[in-house]
C-alpha positions in Angstrom: 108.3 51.9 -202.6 105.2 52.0 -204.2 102.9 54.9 -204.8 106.0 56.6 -203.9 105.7 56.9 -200.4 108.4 58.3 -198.8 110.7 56.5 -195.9 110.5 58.7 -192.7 111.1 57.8 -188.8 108.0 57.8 -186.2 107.7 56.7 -183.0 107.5 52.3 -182.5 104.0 52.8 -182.4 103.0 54.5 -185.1 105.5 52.9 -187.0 104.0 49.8 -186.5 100.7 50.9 -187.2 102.3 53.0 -190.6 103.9 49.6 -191.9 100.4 47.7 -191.2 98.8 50.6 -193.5 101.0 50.0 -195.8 100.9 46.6 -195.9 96.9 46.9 -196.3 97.0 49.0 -199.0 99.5 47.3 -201.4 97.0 44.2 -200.9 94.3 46.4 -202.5 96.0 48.2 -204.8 95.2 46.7 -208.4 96.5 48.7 -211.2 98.4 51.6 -212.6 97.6 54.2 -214.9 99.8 56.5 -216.9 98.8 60.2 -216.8 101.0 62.6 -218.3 104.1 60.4 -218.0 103.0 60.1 -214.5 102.5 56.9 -212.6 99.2 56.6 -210.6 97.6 54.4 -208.3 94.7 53.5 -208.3 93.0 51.7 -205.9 89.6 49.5 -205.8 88.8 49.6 -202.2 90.0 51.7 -199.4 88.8 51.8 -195.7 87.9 54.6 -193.3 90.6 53.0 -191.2 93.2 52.7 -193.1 92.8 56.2 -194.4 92.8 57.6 -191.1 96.4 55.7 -189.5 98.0 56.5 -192.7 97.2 60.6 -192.5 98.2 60.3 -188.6 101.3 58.4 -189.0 102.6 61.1 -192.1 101.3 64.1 -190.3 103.0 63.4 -186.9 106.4 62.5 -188.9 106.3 65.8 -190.3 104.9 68.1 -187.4 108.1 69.3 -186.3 110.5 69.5 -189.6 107.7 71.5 -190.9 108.5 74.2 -188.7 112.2 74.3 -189.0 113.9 75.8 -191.1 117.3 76.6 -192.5 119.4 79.7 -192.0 119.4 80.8 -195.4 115.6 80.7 -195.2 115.3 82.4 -192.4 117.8 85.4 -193.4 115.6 85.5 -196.8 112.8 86.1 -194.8 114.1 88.5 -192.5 116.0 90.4 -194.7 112.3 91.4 -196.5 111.1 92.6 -193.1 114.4 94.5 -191.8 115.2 98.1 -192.2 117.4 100.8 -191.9 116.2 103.1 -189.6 117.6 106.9 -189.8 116.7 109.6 -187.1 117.8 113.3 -188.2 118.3 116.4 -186.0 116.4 119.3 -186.6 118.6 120.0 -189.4 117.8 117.1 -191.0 121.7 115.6 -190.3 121.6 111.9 -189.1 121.3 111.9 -185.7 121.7 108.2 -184.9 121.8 104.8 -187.2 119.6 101.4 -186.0 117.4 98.4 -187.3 113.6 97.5 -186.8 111.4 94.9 -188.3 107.6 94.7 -189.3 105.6 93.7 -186.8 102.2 94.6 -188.4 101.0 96.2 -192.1 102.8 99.9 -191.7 104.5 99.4 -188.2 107.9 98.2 -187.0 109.3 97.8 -183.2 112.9 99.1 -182.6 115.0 99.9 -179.9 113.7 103.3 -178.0 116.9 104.9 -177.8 117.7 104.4 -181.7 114.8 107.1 -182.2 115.1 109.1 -179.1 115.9 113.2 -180.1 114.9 112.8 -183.3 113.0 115.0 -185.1 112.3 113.1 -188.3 113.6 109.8 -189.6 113.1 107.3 -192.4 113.4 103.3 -192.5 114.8 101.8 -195.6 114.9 98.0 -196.8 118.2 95.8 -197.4 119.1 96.7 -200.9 116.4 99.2 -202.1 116.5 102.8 -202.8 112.7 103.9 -201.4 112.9 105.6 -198.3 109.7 105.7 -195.8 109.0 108.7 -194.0 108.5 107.9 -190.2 105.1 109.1 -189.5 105.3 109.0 -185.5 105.1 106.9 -182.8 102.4 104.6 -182.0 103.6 102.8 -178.9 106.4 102.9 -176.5 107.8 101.3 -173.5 110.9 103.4 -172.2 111.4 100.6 -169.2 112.1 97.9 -171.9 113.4 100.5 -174.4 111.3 99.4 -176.9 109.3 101.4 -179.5 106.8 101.0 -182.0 106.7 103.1 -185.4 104.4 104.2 -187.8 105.7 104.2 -191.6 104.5 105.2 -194.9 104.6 101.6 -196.4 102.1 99.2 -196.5 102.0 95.6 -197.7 105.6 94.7 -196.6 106.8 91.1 -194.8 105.7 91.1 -191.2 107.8 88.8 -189.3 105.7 86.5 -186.8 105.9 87.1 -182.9 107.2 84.3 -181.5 106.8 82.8 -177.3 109.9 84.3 -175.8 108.8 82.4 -172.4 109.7 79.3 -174.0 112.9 80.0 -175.0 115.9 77.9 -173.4 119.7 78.3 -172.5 121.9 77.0 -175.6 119.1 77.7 -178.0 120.4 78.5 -181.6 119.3 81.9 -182.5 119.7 84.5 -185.1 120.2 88.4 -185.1 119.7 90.5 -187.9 120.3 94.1 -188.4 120.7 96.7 -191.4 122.9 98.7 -190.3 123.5 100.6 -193.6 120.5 99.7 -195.6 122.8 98.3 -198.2 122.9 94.8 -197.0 121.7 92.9 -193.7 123.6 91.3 -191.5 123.2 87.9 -189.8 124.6 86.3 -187.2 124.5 83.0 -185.4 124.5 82.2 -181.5 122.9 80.8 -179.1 121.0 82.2 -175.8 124.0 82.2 -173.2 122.0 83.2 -170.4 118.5 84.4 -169.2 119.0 87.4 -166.8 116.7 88.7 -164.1 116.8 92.5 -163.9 114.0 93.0 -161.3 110.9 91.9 -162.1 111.9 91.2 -165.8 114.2 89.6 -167.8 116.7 89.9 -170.9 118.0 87.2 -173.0 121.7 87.7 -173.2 123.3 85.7 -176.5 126.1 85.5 -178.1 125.2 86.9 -181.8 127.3 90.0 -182.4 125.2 93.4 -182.4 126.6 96.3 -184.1 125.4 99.4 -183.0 123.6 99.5 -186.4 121.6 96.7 -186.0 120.4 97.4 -182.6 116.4 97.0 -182.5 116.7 94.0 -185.4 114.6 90.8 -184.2 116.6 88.2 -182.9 114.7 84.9 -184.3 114.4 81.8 -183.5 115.0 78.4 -185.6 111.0 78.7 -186.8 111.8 82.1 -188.2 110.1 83.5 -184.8 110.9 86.9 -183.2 111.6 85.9 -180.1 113.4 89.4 -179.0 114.5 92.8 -180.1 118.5 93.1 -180.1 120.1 95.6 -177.9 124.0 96.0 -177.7 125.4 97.0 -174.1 128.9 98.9 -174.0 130.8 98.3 -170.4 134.2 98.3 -169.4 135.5 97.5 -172.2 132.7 94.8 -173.3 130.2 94.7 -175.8 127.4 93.0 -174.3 124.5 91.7 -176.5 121.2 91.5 -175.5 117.8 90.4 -176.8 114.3 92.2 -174.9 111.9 89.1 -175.1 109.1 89.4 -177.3 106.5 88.7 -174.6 107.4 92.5 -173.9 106.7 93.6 -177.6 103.5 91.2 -177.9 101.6 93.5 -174.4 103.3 97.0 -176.2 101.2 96.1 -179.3 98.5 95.3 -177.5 98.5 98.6 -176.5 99.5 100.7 -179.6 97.4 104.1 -180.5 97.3 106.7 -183.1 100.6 107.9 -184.0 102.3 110.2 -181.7 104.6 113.0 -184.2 108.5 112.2 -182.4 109.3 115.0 -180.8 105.6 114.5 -179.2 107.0 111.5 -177.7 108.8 112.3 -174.1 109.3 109.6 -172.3 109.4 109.7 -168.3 112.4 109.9 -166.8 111.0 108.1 -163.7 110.6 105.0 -165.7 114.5 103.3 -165.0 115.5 101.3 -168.6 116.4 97.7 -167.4 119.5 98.4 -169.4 120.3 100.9 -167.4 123.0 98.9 -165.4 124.3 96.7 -167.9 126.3 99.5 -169.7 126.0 102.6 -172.3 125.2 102.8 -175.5 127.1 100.3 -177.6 127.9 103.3 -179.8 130.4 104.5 -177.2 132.2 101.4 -178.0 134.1 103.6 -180.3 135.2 107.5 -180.0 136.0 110.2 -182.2 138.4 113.0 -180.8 141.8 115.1 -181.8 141.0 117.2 -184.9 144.3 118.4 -186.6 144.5 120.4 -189.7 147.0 119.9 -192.1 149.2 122.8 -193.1 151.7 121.0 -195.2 149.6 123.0 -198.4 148.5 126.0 -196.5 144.9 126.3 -195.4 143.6 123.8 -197.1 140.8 122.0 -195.1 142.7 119.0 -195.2 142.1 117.5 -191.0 143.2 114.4 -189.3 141.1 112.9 -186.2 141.3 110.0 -183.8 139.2 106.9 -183.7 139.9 105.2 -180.2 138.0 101.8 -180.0 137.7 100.9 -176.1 136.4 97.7 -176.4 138.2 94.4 -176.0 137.5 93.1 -180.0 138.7 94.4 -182.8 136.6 97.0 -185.0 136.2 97.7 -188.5 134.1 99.8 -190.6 133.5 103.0 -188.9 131.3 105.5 -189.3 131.7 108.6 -188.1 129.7 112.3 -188.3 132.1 115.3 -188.0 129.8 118.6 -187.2 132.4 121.6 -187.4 130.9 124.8 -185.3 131.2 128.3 -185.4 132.2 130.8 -182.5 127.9 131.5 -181.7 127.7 127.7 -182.0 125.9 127.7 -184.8 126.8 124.6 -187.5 129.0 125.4 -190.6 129.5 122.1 -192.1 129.1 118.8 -192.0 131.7 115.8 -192.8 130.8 112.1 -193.2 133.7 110.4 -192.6 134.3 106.4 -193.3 137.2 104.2 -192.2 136.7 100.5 -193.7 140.2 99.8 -192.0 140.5 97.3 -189.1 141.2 99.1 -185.2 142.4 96.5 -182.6 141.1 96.2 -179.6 142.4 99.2 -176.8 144.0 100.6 -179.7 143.5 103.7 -181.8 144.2 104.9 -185.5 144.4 108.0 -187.3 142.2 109.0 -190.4 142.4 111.9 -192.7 139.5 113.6 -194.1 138.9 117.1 -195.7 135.8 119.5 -195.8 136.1 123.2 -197.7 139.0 125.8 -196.6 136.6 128.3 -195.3 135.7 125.7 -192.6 139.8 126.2 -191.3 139.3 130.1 -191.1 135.9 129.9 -189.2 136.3 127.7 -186.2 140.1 128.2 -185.9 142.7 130.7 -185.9 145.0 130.3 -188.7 146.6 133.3 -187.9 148.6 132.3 -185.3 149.1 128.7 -187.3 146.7 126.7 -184.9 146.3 123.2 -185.4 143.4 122.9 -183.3 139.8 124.4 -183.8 138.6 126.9 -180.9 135.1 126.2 -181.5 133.2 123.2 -181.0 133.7 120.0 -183.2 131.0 117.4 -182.6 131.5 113.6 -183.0 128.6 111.2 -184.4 129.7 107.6 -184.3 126.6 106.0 -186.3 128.2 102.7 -186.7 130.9 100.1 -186.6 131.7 96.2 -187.2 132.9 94.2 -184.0 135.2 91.6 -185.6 135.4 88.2 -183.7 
């Protein structure tokens, strides 16, 4: 075609009035010139008019594919903007594992209960080592559970805030998360359902949330945040959710000077409209039943139970093992990993080991126990659902 204008479907009309453009301008096109190996037209005369349809017709045919975009594009996008977020106890042991994004230069929204009892955090990036301190709290919204951060980083990706209200049933959407600031993870669904709790609403989908990626962005097929991902645990299901962004758009509308965490207590009168769709999704999977090995004598050596109760199988469990002493003060800590898969309803046992003294302090080796007396606290930070 000449001038190398490219073949693309417009309505009749415009098409018609395209293919008269056209027509007009090969009738005044004269010559060619060669610039740089480069053909060029040139033309003698060009109307107003013609000018005008032409620029119409091409910018109406590409209004909308401009916009879309591909998975991988998206994920590239939104893995620049995800992180890692880590909140510690007071002894500076990981107290729970989730995602946020940036919504603005040195801020991120997450889920509220990712960061609730924290003392101190950091967020982290897919695939990089720096760690940003968590400088407090700069907005929060207990009823939608969401939460808006302050970090030491500035100049990252902010993902753009899409219109949640316009978002349909059978919409293809994407959820990300970064669950173990190693790599993201990104799934495909589609909205399944918009769900009145009250006077609000929740976008249930069908992307897989691990409890590690709850308070990612769930995105539209623009690359829009149209909601912050929340994962439900209830009788037996792992229900996913999405808190529209219309919700996040009014609590950063509202956002203040940072708050320091445990500053931040929010009001138990104000009900989370999650509140009746389940627990945690982190309860999806428990920890219980420390034995110790004697086979060597005391030797540290412990086995433990992980118990999935949901109805998919599980993989990639990671688990927090806090061994206390008889005043209930901490003694040690153990991180324990099991990459194995755990069907669904059923349970498998995992052997770890953390130092001997750890056997003689919480237990009675005396008498040959095989049990601690003392308390033994279980962190699930994460797991994998597998479909």
């Amino acid at each position: 075609m000449p001038c190398g204008f490219a073949e693309t479907r417009v309505p009749t009309e415009l098409g018609r009035a395209r293919s008269s453009c056209y027509t007009e301008l090969r009738n005044q096109i004269t010559q060619f010139k060669i610039l740089g190996g480069m053909k060029i037209c040139v033309m003698t005369r060009t109307t107003t008019r013609s000018l005008a349809i032409l620029s119409l017709a091409v910018l109406f045919s590409g209004a909308s594919s401009a916009q879309a975009q591909s998975a991988q594009e998206i994920a590239k996008k939104a893995f620049g903007s995800t992180v890692l977020l880590v909140m510690e106890d007071a002894s500076g042991q990981p107290l729970s594992l989730g995602s946020g994004f940036f919504v603005r230069d040195g801020e991120i929204a997450s889920n509220l209960h990712v960061v609730e009892g924290g003392t101190r955090g950091y967020a982290k990036l897919v695939g990089q080592k720096a760690k940003y301190d968590i400088e407090g709290i700069t907005a929060v919204d207990p009823k939608r559970d969401l939460v808006v951060l302050k970090i030491s980083a500035v100049g990252l990706r902010v993902l753009p805030v899409g219109d949640s209200d316009a978002v349909q049933v059978g919409e293809s959407v994407y959820a990300v998360g970064n669950p173990q600031g190693l790599e993201g993870t990104f799934s495909q669904g589609i909205v399944s359902s918009i769900r009145e709790v009250g006077t609000d609403k929740l976008l249930q989908i069908t992307a897989p949330i691990s409890p590690g990626s709850s308070g990612g962005p769930v995105l539209n097929t623009k690359g829009e945040v149209i909601g912050v991902s929340v994962a439900t645990f209830r009788g037996g299901q792992n229900l996913n959710f999405a808190i529209p962004s219309s919700y996040l758009k009014t609590l950063l509308g509202k956002a203040g000077p940072a708050k320091a965490l445990p500053e931040v207590k929010p009001s138990k009168a104000q009900r989370s409209i999650l509140a009746d769709l389940g627990g945690r999704s982190s309860e999806g999977v428990v920890a219980d039943q420390v034995i110790w090995d004697y086979a060597f004598g005391i030797s540290g050596e412990y086995t433990l139970s992980f118990r999935n109760q949901l109805r998919e199988n599980v993989k990639n469990v990671y688990c927090l093992v806090i061994f206390y002493d008889a005043r209930g003060n901490p003694v040690d800590v153990d991180v324990v990993r099991y990459n194995g898969l755990i069907p669904a309803g059923l349970a498998k046992r995992v052997k770890s080991r953390v130092d001997k003294s750890v056997q003689d302090l919480t237990t009675d080796t005396l008498s040959g126990a095989k049990s601690p007396k003392t308390r033994v606290e279980f962190r699930i930070l994460n797991f994998e659902i597998v479909n």
